[in-house]
C-alpha positions as CSV (number, residue, x, y, z in Angstrom):
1,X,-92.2,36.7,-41.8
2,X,-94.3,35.8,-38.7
3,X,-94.7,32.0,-38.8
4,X,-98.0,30.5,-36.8
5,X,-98.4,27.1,-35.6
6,X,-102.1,26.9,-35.8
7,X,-102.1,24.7,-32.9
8,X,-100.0,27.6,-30.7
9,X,-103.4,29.8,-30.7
10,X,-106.9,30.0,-30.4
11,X,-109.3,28.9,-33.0
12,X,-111.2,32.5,-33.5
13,X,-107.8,34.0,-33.3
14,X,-106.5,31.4,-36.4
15,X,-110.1,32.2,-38.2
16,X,-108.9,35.5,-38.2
17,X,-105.9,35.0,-40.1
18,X,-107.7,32.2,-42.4
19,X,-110.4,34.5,-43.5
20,X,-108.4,37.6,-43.7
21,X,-105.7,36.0,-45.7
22,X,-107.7,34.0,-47.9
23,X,-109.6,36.5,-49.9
24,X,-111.6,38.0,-51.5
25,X,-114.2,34.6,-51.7
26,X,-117.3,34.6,-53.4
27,X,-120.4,34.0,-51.6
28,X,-123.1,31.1,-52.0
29,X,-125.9,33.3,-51.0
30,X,-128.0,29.3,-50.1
31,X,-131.6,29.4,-49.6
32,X,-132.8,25.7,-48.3
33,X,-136.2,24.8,-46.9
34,X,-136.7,22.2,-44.2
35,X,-139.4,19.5,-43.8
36,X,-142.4,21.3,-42.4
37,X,-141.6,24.0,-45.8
38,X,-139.7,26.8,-43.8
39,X,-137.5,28.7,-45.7
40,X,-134.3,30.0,-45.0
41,X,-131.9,32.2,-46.6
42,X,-128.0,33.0,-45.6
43,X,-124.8,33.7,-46.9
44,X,-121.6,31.9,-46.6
45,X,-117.9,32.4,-47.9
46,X,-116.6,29.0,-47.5
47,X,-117.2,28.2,-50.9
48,X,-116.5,27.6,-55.0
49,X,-117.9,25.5,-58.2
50,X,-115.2,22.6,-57.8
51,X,-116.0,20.7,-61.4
52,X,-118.4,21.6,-64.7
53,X,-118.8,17.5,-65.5
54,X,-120.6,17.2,-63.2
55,X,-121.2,20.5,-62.4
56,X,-120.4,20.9,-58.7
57,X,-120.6,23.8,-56.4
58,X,-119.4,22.9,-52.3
59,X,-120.3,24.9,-49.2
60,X,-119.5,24.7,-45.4
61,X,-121.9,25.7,-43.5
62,X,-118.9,25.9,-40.3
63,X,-119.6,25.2,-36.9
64,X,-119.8,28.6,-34.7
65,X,-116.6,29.5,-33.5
66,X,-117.8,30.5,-30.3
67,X,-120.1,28.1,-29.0
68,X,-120.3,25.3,-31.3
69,X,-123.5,25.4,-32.4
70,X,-124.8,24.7,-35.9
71,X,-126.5,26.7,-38.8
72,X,-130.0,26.6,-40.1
73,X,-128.7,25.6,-43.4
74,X,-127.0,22.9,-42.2
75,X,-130.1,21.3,-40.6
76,X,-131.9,21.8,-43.2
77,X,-129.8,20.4,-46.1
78,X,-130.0,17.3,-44.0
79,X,-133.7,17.0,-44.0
80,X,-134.3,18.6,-47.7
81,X,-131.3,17.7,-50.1
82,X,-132.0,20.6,-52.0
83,X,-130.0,24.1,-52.1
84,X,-130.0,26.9,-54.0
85,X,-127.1,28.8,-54.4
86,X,-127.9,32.7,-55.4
87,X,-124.8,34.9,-56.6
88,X,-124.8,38.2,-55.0
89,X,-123.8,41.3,-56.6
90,X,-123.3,44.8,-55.8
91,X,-126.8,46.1,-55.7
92,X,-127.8,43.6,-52.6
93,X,-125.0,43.3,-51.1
94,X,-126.5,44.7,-47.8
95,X,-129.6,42.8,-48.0
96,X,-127.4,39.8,-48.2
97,X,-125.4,41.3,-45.2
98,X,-128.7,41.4,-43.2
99,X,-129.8,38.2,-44.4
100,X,-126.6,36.3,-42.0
101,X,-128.5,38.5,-38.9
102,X,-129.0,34.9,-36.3
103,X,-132.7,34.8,-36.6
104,X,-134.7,32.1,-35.0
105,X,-135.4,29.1,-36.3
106,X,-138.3,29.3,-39.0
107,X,-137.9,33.1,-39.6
108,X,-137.7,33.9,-43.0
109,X,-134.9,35.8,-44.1
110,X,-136.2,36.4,-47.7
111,X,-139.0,38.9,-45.6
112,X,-136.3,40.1,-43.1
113,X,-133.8,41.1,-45.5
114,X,-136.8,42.7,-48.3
115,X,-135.9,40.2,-51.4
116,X,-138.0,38.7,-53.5
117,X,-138.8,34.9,-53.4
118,X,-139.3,33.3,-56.9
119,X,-140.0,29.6,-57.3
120,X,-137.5,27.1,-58.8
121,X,-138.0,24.6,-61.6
122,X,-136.6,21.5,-60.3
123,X,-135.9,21.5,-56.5
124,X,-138.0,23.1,-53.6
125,X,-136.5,26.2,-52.1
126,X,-137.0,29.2,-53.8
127,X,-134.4,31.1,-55.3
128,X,-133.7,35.3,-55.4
129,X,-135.5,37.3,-57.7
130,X,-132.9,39.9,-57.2
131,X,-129.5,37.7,-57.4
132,X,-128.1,37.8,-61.1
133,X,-127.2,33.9,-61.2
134,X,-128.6,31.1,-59.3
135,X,-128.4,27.8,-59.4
136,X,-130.7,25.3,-58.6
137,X,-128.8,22.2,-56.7
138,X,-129.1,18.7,-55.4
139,X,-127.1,17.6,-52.6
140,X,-125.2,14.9,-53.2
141,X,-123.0,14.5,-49.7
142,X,-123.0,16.2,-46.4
143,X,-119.5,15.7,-45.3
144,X,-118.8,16.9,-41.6
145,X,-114.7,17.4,-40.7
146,X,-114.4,17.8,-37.1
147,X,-117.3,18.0,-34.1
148,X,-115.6,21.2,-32.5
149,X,-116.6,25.1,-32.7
150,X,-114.8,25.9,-36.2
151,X,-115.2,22.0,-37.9
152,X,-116.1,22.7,-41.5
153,X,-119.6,20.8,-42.9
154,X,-118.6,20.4,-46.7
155,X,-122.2,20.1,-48.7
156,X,-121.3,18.7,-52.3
157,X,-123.7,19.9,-54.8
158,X,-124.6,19.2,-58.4
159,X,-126.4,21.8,-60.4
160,X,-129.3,21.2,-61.8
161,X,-130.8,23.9,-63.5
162,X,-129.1,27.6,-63.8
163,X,-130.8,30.5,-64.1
164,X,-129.0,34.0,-65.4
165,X,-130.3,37.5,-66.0
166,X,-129.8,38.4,-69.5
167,X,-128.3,42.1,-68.7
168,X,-125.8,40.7,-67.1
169,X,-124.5,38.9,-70.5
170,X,-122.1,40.1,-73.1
171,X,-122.7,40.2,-77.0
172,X,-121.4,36.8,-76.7
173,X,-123.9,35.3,-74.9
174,X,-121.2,35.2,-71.8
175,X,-121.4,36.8,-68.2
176,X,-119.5,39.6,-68.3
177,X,-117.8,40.9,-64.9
178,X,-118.4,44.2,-65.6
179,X,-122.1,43.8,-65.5
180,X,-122.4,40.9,-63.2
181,X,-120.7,43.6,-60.5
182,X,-120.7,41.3,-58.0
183,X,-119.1,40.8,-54.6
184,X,-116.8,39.0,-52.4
185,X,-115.9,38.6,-49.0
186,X,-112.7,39.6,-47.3
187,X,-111.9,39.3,-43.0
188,X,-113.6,41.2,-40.7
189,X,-116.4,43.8,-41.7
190,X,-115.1,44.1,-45.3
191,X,-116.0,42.9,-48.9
192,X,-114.7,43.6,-52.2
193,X,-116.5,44.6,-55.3
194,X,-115.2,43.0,-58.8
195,X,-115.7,46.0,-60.8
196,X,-114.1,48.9,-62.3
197,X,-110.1,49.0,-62.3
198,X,-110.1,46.3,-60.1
199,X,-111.0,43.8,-63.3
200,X,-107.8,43.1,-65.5
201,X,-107.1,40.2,-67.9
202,X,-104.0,38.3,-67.7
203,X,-103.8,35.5,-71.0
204,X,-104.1,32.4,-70.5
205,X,-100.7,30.6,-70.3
206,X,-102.9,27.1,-71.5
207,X,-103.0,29.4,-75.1
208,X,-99.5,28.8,-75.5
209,X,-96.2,27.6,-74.5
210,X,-94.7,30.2,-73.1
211,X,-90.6,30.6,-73.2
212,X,-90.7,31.4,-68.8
213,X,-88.6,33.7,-66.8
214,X,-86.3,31.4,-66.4
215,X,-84.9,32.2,-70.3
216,X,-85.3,35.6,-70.0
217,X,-81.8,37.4,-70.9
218,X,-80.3,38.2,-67.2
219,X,-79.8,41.8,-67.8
220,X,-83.5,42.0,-68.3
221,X,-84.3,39.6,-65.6
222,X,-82.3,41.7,-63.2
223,X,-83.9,44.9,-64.2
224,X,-84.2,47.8,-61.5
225,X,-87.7,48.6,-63.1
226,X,-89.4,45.6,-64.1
227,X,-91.6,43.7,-61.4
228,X,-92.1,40.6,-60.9
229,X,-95.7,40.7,-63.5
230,X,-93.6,42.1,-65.8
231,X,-91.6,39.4,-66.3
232,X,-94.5,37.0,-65.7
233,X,-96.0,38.9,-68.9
234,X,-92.3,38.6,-70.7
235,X,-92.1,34.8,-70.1
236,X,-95.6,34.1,-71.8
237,X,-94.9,35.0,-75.0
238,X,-93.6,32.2,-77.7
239,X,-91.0,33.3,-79.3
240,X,-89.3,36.7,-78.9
241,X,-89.1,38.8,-82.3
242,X,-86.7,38.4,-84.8
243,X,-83.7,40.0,-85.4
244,X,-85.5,42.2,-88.2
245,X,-88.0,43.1,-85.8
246,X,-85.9,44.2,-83.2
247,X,-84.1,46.3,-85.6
248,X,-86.6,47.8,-87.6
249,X,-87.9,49.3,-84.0
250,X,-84.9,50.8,-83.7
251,X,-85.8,53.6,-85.6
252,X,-88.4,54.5,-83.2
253,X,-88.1,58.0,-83.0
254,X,-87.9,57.3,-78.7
255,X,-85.5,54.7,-79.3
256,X,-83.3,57.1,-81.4
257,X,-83.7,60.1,-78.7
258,X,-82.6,57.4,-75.7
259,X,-79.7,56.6,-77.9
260,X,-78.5,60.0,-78.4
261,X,-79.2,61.3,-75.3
262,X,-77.6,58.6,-73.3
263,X,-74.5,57.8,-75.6
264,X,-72.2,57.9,-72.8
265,X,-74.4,57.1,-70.1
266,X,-75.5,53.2,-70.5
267,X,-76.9,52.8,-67.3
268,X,-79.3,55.4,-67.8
269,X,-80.3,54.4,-71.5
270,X,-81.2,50.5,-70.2
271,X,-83.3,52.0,-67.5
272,X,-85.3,54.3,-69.7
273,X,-85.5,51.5,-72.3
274,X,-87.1,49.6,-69.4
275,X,-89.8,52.1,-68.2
276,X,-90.5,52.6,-71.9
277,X,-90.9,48.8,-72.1
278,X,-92.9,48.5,-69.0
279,X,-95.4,51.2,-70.4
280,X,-96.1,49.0,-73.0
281,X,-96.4,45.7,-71.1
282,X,-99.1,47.4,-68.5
283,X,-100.9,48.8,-71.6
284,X,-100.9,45.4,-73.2
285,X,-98.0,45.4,-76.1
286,X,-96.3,42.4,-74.6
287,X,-94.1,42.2,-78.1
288,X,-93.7,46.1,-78.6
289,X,-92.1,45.2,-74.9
290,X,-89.8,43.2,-76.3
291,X,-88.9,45.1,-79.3
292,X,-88.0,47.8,-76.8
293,X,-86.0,45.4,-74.1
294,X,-84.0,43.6,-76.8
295,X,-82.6,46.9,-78.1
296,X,-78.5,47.5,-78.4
């Protein structure tokens, strides 16, 4: 393990191993307007929704690492207290990428970057026609941390008004990732798309009380096959099944061959009981698992 004092080296090399560390982050895609009505439109990662009561999204708009300058955004939250924060998804993502291009002051990058301007109900700057979810926010504090190149500038925000494109909702009525597709930002040149097999669930642990690793029987604990999820799955559950349970499986026509087949070898019959276990858990039968695990 390479331990940094963050002191011990420079600031853009320590925002390299900040950003590329701390990742993927979504991206508050902000269009703000300043008081003679330009618009502006950029991207930034430092950011997340921080509360729902009220509902509060924060950005920093950082100083720039290499000369200490300030953003557009910045300047212009402090003159119009009035953001709005646009999601970005797959099929923009390189607008958005062109959109964080340094253009002068009073450019619009709304026309640079080709997307669609579409006005907002209760604050001033437009939001993204093409962005699946925007919301519409008033600033509630600027709050800067530091004066040099690097100083996060934390802009509190409270939602006012969200707007969400109905094909990206479920039959439920709620935004599903699947078809929200959207993006994230990792270090360097590289992002990450939220789609495909890189969405899984994981259940809550706030559903239930779950028994933990820590009473997990040590020969299953120990396992030369389970990971460290697997247990994580093992220790949500309950309860583990009942002793009927358990041997009612046992008639499992794998659990008889195992049996057989490793009758003097029971090294061999606890690790196969243990990939046929972990099958199930990474398929989703948390308490087939156990069944399986809890066999004699």
């Amino acid at each position: 393990m390479k331990s940094i004092n963050p002191k011990d080296i420079s600031t853009g090399e320590l925002h390299g191993y900040l950003l590329g560390a701390i990742a993927p982050r979504p991206i508050a895609f902000a269009s703000t307007i300043d008081k003679e009505g330009n618009v502006n439109l950029s991207p930034f990662s430092f950011f997340n929704v921080f509360g729902s009561n009220p509902p509060v999204l924060i950005f920093s708009p950082a100083r720039r690492v290499r000369d200490n300058t300030t953003k557009h955004s910045l300047e212009n939250v402090k003159e119009v207290k009035e953001v709005v924060i646009n999601m970005v998804n797959y099929s923009m993502v390189e607008q958005m990428s062109l959109a964080s291009t340094e253009y002068d002051k009073g450019v619009n990058e709304f026309v640079k970057a080709g997307l669609t301007e579409v006005g907002s109900t209760l604050v001033k700057p437009p939001r993204v026609a093409e962005s699946p979810v925007a919301f519409e926010c008033k600033v509630l504090q600027i709050l800067p941390v530091g004066e040099e190149g690097g100083a996060a500038n934390l802009i509190i925000c409270e939602v006012v008004m969200v707007h969400v494109k109905e094909d990206v909702l479920d039959h439920d009525g709620k935004i599903s990732p699947f078809k929200l597709d959207s993006v994230a930002r990792m270090g360097g040149d590289w992002y990450c798309r939220a789609n495909g097999n890189a969405l899984f669930e994981i259940p809550k642990p706030i559903r239930n009380k779950g028994i933990g690793v820590d009473t997990i029987p040590t020969e299953i604990r120990n396992s030369a096959v389970l990971t460290g999820n697997n247990l994580g799955r093992l220790g949500n559950v309950e309860k583990l099944p009942s002793g009927d349970d358990i041997e009612a499986y046992s008639h499992n026509p794998v659990i008889q061959e195992y049996k057989v087949r490793f009758q003097n070898d029971p090294e061999s019959y606890i690790f196969h009981l243990h990939e046929f276990a972990k099958e199930k858990l990474e398929s989703g039968n948390i308490e087939e698992a156990w069944k399986i695990l809890l066999q004699k």
